[in-house]
matplotlib code that plots the C-alpha trace (Angstrom):
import matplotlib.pyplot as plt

x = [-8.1, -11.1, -11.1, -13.6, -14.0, -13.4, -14.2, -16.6, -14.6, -15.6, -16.6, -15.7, -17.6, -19.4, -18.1, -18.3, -19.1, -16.6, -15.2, -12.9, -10.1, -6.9, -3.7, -1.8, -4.5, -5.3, -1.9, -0.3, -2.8, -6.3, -4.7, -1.8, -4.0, -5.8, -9.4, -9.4, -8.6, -8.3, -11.5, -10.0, -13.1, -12.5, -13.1, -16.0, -17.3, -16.7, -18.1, -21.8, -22.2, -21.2, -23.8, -26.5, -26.1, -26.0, -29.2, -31.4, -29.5, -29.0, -32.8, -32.7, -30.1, -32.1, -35.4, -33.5, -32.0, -35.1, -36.7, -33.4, -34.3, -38.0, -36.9, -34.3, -37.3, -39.2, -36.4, -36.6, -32.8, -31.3, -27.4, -26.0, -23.5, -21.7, -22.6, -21.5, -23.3, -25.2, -26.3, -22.9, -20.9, -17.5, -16.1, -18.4, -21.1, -19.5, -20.6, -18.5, -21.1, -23.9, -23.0, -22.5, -26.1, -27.7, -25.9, -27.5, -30.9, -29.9, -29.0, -25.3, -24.1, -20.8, -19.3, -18.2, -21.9, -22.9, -22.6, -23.9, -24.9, -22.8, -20.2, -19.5, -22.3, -21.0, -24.6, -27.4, -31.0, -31.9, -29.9, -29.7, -27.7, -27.7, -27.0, -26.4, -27.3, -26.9, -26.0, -29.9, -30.9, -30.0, -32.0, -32.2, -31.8, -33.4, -31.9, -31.5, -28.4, -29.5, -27.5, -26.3, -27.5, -25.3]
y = [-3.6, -5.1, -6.0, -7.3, -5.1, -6.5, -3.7, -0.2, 1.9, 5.7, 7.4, 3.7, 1.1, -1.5, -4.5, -7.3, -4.9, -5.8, -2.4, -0.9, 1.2, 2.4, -0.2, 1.6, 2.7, -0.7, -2.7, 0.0, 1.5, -1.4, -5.0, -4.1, -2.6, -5.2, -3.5, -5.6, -9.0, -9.2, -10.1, -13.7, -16.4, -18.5, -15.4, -14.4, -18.0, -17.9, -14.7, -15.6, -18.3, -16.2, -13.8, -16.4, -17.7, -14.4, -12.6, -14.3, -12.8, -9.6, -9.7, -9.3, -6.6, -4.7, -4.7, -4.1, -0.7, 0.2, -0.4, 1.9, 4.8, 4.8, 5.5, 8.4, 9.8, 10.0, 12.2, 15.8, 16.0, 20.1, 20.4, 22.5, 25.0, 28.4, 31.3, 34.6, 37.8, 36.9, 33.3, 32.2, 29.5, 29.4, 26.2, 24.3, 21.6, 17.7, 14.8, 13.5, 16.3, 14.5, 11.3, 12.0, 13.6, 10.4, 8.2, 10.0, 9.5, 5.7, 4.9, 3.9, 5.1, 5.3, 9.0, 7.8, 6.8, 10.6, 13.1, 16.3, 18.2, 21.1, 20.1, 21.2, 23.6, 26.9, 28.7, 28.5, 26.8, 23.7, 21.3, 18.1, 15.4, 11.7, 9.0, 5.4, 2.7, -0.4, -0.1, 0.1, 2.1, 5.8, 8.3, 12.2, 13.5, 16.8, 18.9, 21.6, 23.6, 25.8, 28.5, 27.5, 29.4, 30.9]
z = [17.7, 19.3, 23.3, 25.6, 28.2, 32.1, 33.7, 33.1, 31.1, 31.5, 27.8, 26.4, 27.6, 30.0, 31.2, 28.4, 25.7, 22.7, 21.8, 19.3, 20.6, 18.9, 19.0, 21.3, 23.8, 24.1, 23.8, 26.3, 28.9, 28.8, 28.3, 30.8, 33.8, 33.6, 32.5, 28.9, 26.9, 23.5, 21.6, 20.2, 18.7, 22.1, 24.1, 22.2, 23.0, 26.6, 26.6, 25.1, 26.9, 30.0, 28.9, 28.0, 32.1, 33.7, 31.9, 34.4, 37.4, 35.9, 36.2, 39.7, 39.9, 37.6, 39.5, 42.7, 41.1, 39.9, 43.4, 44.4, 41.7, 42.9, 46.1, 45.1, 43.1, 46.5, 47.9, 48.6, 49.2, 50.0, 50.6, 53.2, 52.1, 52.9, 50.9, 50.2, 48.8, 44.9, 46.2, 45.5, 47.1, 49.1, 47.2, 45.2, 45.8, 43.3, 43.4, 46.4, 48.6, 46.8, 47.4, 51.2, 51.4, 49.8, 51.7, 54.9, 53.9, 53.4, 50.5, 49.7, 46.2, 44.9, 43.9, 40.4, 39.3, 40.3, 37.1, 37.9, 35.5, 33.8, 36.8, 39.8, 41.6, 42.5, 43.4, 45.2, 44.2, 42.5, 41.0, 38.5, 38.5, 36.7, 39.1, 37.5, 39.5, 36.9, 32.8, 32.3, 34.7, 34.6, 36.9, 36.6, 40.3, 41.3, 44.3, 46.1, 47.3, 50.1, 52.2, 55.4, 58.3, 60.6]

ax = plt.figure().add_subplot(projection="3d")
ax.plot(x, y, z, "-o")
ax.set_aspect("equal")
plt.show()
């Protein structure tokens, strides 16, 4: 079954990519949550020519994310966190911590376009992540996690 995509799709898609998924997965869970439409010729249509108007915005939003990830780059960002003995941490350091850290050096991005690399941090010392800040513009993210003094 093929369906045009309304919304990103984690591990499927991006929005107005045409993708094939399984009958069920799309006839039960994508259509009826309202994150896919069926991939009819009229919708392919509407689709292009949506396409064909929007690639000169898109423009735009592209050089503004890439302004954004020159400016990430820039950052020397170290998260606070309690630690025991062995450098390790009491939790773990995600990508919601990350997200709050960025977001106090001034710039606003959402938790769900944070991946951090081999999951959540559990230990001390430095640290990657991938941040997504538009469908072309992927960033790796060096950081530290530091101890938290007492």
């Amino acid at each position: 079954m093929e369906l045009i995509l309304k919304e990103d799709v984690q591990n499927l898609g991006f929005k107005d990519d045409v993708v094939s998924v399984k009958n069920g997965y799309g006839r039960n869970f994508l259509i009826p949550k309202g994150l896919a439409m069926m991939a009819t010729p009229s919708a392919r249509k509407v689709l292009a020519e949506n396409l064909r108007q929007r690639a000169h915005k898109e423009k735009k939003v592209v050089d503004a994310a890439n302004k954004i990830a020159e400016a990430l780059k820039a950052l020397e960002l170290k998260i606070k966190a309690k630690a025991g003995a062995g450098d390790k941490l009491f939790g773990s350091v995600t990508a919601i911590d990350l997200a709050a850290a960025i977001e106090k050096e001034g710039h606003e991005i959402d938790k769900k376009f944070i991946t951090i690399l081999g999951g959540s941090i559990k230990r001390i010392g430095p640290c990657n992540a991938q941040i997504r800040l538009h469908r072309d513009v992927v960033i790796d993210f060096a950081f530290e996690v530091v101890a938290e003094k007492k």
